[in-house]
C-alpha positions in Angstrom: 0.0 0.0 0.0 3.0 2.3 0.9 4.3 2.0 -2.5 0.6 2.7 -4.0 0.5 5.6 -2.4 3.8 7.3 -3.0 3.6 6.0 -6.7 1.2 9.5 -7.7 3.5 11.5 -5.5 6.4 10.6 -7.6 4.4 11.2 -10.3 3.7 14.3 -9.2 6.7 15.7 -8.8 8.0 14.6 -11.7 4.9 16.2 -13.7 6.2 19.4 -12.0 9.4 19.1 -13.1 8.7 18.1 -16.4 6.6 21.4 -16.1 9.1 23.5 -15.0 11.5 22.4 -17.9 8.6 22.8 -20.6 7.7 26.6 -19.3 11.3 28.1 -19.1 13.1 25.7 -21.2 11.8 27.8 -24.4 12.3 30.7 -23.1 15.7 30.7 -21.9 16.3 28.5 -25.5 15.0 31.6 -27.4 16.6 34.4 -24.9 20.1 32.6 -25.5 19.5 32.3 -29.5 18.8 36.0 -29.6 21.6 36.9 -27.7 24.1 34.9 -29.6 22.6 36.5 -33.1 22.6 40.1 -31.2 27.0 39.4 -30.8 27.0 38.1 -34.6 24.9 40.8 -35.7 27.7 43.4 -33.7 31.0 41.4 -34.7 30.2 41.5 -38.3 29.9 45.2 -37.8 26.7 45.4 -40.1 26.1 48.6 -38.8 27.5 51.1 -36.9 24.6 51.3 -34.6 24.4 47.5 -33.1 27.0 46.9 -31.1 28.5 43.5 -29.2 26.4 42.4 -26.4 30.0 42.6 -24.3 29.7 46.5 -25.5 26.1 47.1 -24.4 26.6 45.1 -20.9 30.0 47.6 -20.3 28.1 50.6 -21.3 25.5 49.7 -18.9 27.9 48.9 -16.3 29.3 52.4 -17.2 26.1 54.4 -16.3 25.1 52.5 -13.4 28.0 53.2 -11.7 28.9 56.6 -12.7 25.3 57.8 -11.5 23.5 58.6 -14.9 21.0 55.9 -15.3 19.4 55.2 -11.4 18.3 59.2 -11.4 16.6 58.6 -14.9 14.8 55.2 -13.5 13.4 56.6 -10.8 11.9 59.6 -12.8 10.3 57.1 -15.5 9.3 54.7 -13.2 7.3 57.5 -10.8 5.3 58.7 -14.6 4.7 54.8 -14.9 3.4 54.2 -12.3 0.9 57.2 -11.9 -0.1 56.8 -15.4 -0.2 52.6 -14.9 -2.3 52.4 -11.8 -4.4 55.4 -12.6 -5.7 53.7 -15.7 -5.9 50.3 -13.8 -8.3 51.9 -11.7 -10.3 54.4 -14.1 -10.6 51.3 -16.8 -11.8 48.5 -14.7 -14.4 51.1 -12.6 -15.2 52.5 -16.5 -15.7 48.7 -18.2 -17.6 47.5 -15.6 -20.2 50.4 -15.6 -20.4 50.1 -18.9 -20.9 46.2 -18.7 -23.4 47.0 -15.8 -25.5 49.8 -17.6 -26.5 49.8 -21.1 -27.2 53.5 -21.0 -23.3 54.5 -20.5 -22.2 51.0 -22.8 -24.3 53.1 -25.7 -22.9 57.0 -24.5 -19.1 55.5 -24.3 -18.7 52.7 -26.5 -17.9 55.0 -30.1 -15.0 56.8 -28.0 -14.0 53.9 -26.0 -13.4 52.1 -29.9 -12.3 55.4 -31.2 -9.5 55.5 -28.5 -8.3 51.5 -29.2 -7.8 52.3 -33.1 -6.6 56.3 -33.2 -2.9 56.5 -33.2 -1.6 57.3 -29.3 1.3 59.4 -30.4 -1.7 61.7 -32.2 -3.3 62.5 -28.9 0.1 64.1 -27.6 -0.1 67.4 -29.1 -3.5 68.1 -28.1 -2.4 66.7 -24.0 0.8 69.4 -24.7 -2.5 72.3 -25.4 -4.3 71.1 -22.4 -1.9 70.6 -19.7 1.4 72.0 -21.3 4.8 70.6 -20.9 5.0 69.5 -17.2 4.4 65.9 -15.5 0.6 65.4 -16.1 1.0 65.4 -19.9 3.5 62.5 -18.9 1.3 60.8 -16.8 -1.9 61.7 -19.5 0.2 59.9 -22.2 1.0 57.0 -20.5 -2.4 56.4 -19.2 -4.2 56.4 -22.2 -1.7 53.9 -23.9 -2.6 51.7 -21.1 -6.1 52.7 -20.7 -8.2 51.5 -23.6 -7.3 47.6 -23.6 -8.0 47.7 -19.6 -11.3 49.5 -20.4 -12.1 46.4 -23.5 -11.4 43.3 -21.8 -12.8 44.7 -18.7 -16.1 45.0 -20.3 -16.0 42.0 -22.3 -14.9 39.8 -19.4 -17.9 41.2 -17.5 -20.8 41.5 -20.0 -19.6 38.2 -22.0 -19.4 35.7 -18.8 -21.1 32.5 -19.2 -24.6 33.0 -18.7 -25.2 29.5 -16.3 -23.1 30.9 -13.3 -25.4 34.3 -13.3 -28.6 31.5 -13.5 -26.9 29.1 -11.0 -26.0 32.1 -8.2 -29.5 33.4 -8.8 -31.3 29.9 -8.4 -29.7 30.1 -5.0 -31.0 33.7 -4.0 -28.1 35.6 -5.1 -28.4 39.8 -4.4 -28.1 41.9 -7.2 -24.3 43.3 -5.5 -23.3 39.5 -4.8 -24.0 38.5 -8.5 -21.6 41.7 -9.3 -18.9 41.3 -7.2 -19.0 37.4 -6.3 -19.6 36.2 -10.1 -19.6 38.6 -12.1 -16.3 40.2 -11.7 -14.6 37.3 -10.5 -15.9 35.4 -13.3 -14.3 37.9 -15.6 -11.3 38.4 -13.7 -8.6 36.2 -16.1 -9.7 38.6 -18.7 -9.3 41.5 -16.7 -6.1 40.4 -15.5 -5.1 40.3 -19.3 -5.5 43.5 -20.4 -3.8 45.0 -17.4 -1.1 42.4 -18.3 -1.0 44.0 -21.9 -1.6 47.7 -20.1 1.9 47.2 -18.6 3.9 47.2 -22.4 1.3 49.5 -23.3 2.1 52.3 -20.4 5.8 51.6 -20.8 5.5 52.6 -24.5 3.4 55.5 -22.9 6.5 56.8 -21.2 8.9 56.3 -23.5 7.7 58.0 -25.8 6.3 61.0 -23.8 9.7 61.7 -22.2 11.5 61.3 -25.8 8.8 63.8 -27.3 8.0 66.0 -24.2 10.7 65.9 -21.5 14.4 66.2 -20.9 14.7 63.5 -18.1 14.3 60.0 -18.2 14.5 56.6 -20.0 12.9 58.2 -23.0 15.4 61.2 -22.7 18.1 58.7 -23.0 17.3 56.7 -25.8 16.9 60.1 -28.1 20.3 61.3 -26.5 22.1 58.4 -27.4 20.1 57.8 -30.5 21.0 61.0 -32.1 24.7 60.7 -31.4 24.7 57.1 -33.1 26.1 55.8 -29.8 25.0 52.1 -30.0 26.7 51.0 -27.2 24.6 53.0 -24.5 21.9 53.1 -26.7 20.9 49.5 -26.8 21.8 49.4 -22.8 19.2 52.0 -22.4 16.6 49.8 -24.5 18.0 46.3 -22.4 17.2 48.4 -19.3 13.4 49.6 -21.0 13.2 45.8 -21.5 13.9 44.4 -18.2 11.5 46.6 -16.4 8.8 45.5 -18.6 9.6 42.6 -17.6 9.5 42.6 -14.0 6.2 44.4 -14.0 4.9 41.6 -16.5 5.8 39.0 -14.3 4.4 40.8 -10.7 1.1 40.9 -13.0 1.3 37.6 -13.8 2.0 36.5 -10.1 -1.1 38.3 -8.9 -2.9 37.4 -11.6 -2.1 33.3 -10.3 -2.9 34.1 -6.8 -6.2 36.0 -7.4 -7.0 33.8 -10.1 -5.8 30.3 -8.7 -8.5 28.4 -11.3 -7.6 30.1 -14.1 -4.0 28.2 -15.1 
């Protein structure tokens, strides 16, 4: 019996290793393939722009330690984050009235698709005529590059959601507020969860390009510095750095996403 019963825990943990080696296995396959054709690409000297990964990594080295680069995280990261959150909260509160309401689904739903197919970068000069050149046309340009996919899944999740749990929480006396918060939105959460997930590159876009178009300081700043002076070296460190924060903020998303969404694998 003893061996019956640790057979399906051996099982088990093979299963998970087998599914830790099928999840990161890729990845760290592709990250390793581009970074050997990213030192090809700058030992062939193709063009003057693209250097050697050993050149980027120096040049990265270089600003962190000399002082240039933390200053010009911290600024990009504070715009990010007040842009990020801010339309986290204004699009999940504005797609689930809209999914609640028909009234404001009708009033909103021409600007809301207007917004998801205009051009972002268009919308900058008229933020620079409304709030001029200080940090709220920052923040205002990274929150709407993040806000219109939050808004969309939000209200899809919600409006969309399988019709026999609503019928199944009502057939057991359900209120009107438990059938929102309980099943509705929890229902729709994975979807909700992915469009902030996609909100994050979005708002990062957001601020790169509003400091490279509106500010002085910053990531964005840096890449247009080092752009215009054909400096590929600090250049593509600047872009590496850009990258990795992504990153981390894509994968706290998708950590929160498995621990509010446990079902939902």
């Amino acid at each position: 019996m003893n061996g019956d019963l640790a057979s399906p825990l051996v099982g088990a943990v093979r299963s998970r290793k087998r599914g830790f080696l099928t999840v990161f296995g890729p990845r760290l396959a592709a990250l390793g393939g581009a970074v050997l054709l990213w030192e090809i690409l700058g030992r062939l000297k193709i063009s003057v722009i693209i250097p050697t990964v050993s050149g980027a990594v120096k040049a990265w080295f270089d600003l962190i330690l000399s002082g240039k680069l933390g200053p010009h995280i911290v600024v990009s990261l504070g715009y990010f984050a007040a842009g990020f959150f801010l339309a986290v909260f204004v699009g999940i509160l504005l797609g689930a009235l809209m999914a609640r309401y028909q009234l404001i689904e009708d009033a909103l739903d021409f600007w809301i698709n207007l917004g998801m197919s205009a051009p972002m970068l268009a919308f900058i000069p008229l933020l620079i005529i409304l709030f001029g050149l200080g940090d709220a046309t920052r923040v205002a340009v990274t929150f709407l590059f993040a806000f219109w996919v939050i808004v969309v899944n939000t209200f899809t999740g919600i409006r969309y959601l399988d019709p026999a749990l609503v019928e199944m929480a009502v057939s057991f006396g359900a209120s009107e507020g438990q059938l929102f918060w309980k099943i509705r939105l929890l229902g729709a959460l994975p979807l909700i969860m992915a469009g902030i997930r996609m909100g994050v590159g979005r708002a990062i876009k957001g601020m790169v390009n509003g400091e490279m178009l509106i500010t002085v300081v910053g990531l964005g700043a840096m890449v247009m510095h080092y752009g215009n002076t054909f400096n590929g070296e600090y250049l593509f460190a600047i872009i590496a750095t850009i990258t990795v924060v992504a990153l981390v903020f894509t994968s706290l998303i998708r950590f929160g996403h498995r621990r509010l969404a446990p079902w939902d694998k």
